[in-house]
C-alpha positions in Angstrom: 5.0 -2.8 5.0 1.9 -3.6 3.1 -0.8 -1.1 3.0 -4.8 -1.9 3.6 -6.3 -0.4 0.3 -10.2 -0.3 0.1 -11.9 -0.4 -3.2 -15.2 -0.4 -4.1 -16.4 -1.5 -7.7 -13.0 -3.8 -7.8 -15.0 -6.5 -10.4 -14.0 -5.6 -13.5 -12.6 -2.5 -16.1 -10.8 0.4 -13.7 -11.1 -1.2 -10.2 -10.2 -4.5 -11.4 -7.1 -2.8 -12.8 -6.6 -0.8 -9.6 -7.0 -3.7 -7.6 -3.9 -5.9 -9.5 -2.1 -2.7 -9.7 -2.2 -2.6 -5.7 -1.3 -6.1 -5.2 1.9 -6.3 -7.6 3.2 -3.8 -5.1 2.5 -5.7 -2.4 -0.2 -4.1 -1.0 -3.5 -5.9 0.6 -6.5 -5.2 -1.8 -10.4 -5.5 0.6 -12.1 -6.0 -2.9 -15.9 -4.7 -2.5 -18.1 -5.6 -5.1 -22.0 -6.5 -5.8 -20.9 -9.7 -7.0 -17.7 -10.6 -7.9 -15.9 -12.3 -11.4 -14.0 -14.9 -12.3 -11.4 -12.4 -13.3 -11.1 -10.5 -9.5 -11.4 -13.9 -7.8 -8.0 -15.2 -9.1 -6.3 -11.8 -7.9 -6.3 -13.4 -4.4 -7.8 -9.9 -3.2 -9.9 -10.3 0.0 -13.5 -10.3 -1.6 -16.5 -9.0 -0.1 -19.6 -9.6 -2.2 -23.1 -8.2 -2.2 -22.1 -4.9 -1.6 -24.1 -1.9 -2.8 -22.9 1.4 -2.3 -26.7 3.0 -2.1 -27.3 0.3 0.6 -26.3 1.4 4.1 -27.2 -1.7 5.2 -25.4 -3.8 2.9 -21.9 -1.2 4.1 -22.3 -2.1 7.5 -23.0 -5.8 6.5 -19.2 -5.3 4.6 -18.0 -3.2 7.7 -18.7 -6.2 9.9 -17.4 -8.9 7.4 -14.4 -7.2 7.4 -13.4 -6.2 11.4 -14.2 -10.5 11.9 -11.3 -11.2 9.2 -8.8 -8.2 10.0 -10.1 -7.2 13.2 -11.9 -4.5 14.8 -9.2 -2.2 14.2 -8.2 -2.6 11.5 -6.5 0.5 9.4 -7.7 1.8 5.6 -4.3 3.7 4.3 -5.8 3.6 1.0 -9.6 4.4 0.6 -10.4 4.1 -3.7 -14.8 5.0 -4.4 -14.3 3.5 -7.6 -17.8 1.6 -8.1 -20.1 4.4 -10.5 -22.8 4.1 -13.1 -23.4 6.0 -16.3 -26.7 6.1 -18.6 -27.4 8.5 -21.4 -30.4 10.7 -21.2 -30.7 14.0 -23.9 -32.6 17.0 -24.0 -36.0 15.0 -25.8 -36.1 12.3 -23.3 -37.4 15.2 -20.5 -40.7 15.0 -22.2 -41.4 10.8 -21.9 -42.4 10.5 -18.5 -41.1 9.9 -15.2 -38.3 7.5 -16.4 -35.7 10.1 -17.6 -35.9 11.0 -14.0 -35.7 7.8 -12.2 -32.4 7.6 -14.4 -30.9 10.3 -13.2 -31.4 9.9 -9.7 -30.2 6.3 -10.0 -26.9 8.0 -10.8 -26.8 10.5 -7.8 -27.3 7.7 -5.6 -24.8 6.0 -6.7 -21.9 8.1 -8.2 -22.7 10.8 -5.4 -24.0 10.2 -2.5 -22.5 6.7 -2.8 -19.1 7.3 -2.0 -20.1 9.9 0.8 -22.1 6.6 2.3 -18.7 4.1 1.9 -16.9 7.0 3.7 -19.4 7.0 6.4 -19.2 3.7 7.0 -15.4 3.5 6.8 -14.6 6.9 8.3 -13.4 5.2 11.7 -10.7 3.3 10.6 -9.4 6.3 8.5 -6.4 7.9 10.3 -3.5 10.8 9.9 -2.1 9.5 6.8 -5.0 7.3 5.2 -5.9 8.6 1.6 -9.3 8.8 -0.1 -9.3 8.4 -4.2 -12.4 9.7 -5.6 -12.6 8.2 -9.0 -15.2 10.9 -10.8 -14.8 12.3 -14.5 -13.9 15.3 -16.1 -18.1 15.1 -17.7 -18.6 16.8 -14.1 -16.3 19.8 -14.8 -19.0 22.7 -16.2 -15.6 24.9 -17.5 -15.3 21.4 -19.4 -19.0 20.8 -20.9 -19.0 21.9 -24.6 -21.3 19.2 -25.8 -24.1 19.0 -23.1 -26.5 15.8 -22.5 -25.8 13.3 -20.0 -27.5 15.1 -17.9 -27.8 12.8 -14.6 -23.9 11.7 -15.3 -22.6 14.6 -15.5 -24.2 16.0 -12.7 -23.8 13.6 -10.4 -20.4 13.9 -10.8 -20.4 17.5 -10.6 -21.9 16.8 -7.5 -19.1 14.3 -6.6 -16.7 17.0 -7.2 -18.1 19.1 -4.2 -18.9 16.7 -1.8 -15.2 15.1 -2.4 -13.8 19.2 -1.8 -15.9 19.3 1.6 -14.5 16.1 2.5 -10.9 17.6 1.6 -11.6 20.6 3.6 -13.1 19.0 6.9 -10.5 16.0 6.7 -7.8 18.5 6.6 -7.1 18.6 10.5 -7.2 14.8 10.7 -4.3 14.8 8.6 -6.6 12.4 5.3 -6.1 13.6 1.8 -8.7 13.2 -0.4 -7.8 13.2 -4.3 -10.4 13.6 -7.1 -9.0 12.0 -9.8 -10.2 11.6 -13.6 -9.5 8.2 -14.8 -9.3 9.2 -19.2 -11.4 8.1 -21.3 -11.1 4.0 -21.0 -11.8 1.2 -22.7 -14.6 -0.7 -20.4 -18.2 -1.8 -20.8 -19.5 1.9 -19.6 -18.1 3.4 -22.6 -18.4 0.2 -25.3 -15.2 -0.3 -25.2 -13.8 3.2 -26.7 -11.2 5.4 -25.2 -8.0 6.8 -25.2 -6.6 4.5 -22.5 -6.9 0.8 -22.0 -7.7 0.1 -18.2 -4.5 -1.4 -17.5 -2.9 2.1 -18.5 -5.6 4.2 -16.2 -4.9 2.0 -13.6 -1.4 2.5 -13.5 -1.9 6.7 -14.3 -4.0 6.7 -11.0 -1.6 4.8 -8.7 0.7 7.3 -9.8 -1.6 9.6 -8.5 -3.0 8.2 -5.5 1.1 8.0 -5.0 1.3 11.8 -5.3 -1.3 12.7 -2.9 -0.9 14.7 0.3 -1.9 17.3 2.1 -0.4 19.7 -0.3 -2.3 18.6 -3.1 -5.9 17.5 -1.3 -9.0 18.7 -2.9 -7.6 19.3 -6.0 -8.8 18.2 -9.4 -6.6 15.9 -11.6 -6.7 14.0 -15.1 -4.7 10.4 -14.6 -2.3 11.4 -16.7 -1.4 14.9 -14.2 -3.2 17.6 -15.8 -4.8 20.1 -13.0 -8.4 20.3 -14.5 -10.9 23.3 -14.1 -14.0 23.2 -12.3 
């Protein structure tokens, strides 16, 4: 039976993949996105543009959007906070001003308290079985951070790390598994093309996953590839 899988961010590089990776299995893909590309529009996902995940307003515009086309009960098995941001601030940039700020909370909105927003919204047609797929980055693990800078990414995701293991502990009873998964480091436009992995390869590491998650395994902290990572 084909599963409702929610992704936000599905436009292009990892949720792009996600999203194909979803459908070849037969699985229906609700595509959320600020504006969508020629590439996600011929996956035949179901598309809902204008979405930002800062925007309450613009969630409950999706919410709506969504209950009129599947109904007002409609069922998330498969919740994927893909959508994230990353900009590149160092130690000398603390001394230019109020922008090096700005920059940082730009990327707690989103890459934090962005997904906590999308699960708000969606939290009601989450039930015993649904999954949630936290897509964050090993940059948030402090055991990890050898190298420092990137100050607002990596701490928003740090961030995303704790809010995702509240969410994993409060979910618990309502039977919803939330995974935090590290997707590699990918070849997309947020890291100029570099990387280990190409998206298609992420993609399919993180179905895998999504595929292993339960309530055994909730709240933990995983590469793609498998590897439990440290906090």
């Amino acid at each position: 039976m084909a599963r409702n899988i929610l992704i936000t961010g599905a436009n292009r590089g990892i949720g792009l993949e996600v999203t194909k990776k979803f459908l070849s299995e037969g699985d229906n893909v609700i595509a959320l996105c600020r504006k969508s590309s020629s590439d996600l529009s011929e996956t035949g996902a179901q598309i809902f543009e204008n979405v930002d995940v800062t925007d309450l307003s613009s969630l409950e515009n999706a919410s709506r959007a969504i209950e009129n086309t599947l109904g007002s009960d409609f069922k998330i098995d498969i919740l994927i906070n893909n959508a994230g941001i990353m900009r590149d601030e160092n130690i000398e940039d603390f001394s230019k001003g109020q922008g090096v700020f700005d920059s940082i909370l730009e990327q707690f909105e989103v890459n934090s308290l962005g997904p906590l927003k999308v699960f708000g919204t969606f939290s009601s047609h989450l039930s015993s079985g649904s999954k949630i797929a936290m897509i964050t980055s090993r940059m948030g693990s402090i055991a990890d951070n050898t190298s420092g800078g990137r100050y607002g990414y990596r701490t928003s995701k740090t961030a995303l790390n704790m809010l995702s293991t509240s969410l994993a502990h409060d979910l618990k009873q309502r039977e919803i598994s939330v995974g935090i998964f590290h997707p590699g480091w990918v070849q997309t436009d947020m890291t100029g093309k570099t990387g280990h992995l190409t998206p298609e390869e992420s993609a399919s590491n993180l179905f895998q996953r999504i595929k292993e998650l339960s309530p055994d395994n909730t709240g933990f902290f995983y590469h793609c590839n498998g590897e439990k990572l440290e906090w």
